[in-house]
N, C-alpha and C positions, 0 to 999 in steps of 0.2 A: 805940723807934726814934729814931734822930738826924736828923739834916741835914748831909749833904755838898756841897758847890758846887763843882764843878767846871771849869776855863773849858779852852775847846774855841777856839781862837782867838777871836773878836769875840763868843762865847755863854759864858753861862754856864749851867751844867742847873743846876737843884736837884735833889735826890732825897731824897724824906724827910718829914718836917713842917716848919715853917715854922710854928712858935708855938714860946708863951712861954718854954718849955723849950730850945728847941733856939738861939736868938736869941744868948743872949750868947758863943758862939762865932763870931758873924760881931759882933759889937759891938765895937767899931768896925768897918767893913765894908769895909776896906785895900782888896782887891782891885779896886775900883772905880779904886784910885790906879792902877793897870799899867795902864791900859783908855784909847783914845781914839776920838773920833768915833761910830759909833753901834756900840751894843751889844745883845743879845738874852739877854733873860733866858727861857729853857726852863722849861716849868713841866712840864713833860709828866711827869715821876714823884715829883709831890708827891703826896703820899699823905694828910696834914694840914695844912687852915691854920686858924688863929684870930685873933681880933682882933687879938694882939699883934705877928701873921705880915703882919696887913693894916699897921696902927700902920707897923713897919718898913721896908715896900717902899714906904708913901710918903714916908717919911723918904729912902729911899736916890733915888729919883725925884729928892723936892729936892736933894740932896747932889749927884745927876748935874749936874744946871744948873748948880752953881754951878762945876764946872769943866771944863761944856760937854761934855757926855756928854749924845747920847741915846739914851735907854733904849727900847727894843720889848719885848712882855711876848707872849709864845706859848703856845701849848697850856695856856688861863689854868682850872683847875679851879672848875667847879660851885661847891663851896664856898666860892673867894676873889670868884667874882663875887656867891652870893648876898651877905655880908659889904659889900661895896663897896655894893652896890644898900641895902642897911639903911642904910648910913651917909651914904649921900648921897655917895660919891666914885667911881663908875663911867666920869665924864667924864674925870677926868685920869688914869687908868690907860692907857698909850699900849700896848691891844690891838692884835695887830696879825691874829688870826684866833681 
């Protein structure tokens, strides 16, 4: 399976996996360039995430800041929060339910 992101006005869904595999087609992660003020990333039809799914989305986190985008993360899978909780970064993931 792949990974498609789709943006829905001010959302983006994911759908798909979200590791190592599927990454270097959003590498660099442009889309964030069209986007202003706050944004909502949908997780609701991630199917897979893995370290390197976790690695990326707080890379994109910081990339938001630095040109004032903030990011809300939705419908966050099981998966990416156990990952977060191992890692010790559950606090700056800006869940929003």
């Amino acid at each position: 399976m792949s990974l498609t992101i789709t943006q829905n006005n001010q959302t983006l869904v994911f759908n798909g996996k979200l590791d190592r595999e599927t990454l270097m087609l959003y590498s660099p992660f442009s889309l964030l360039n069209t986007l202003s003020g706050k944004v909502t990333f949908d997780f609701t039809a991630l199917t897979n995430v893995d370290s390197a799914g976790l690695a990326w989305l707080i890379q994109q986190l910081a990339r938001a800041r630095t040109i004032n985008l903030q990011i809300e993360i939705k419908s966050v899978p099981a998966q990416l929060l156990s990952l977060a909780k191992v890692s010790a970064v559950t606090a700056i993931l800006p869940i929003i339910d």
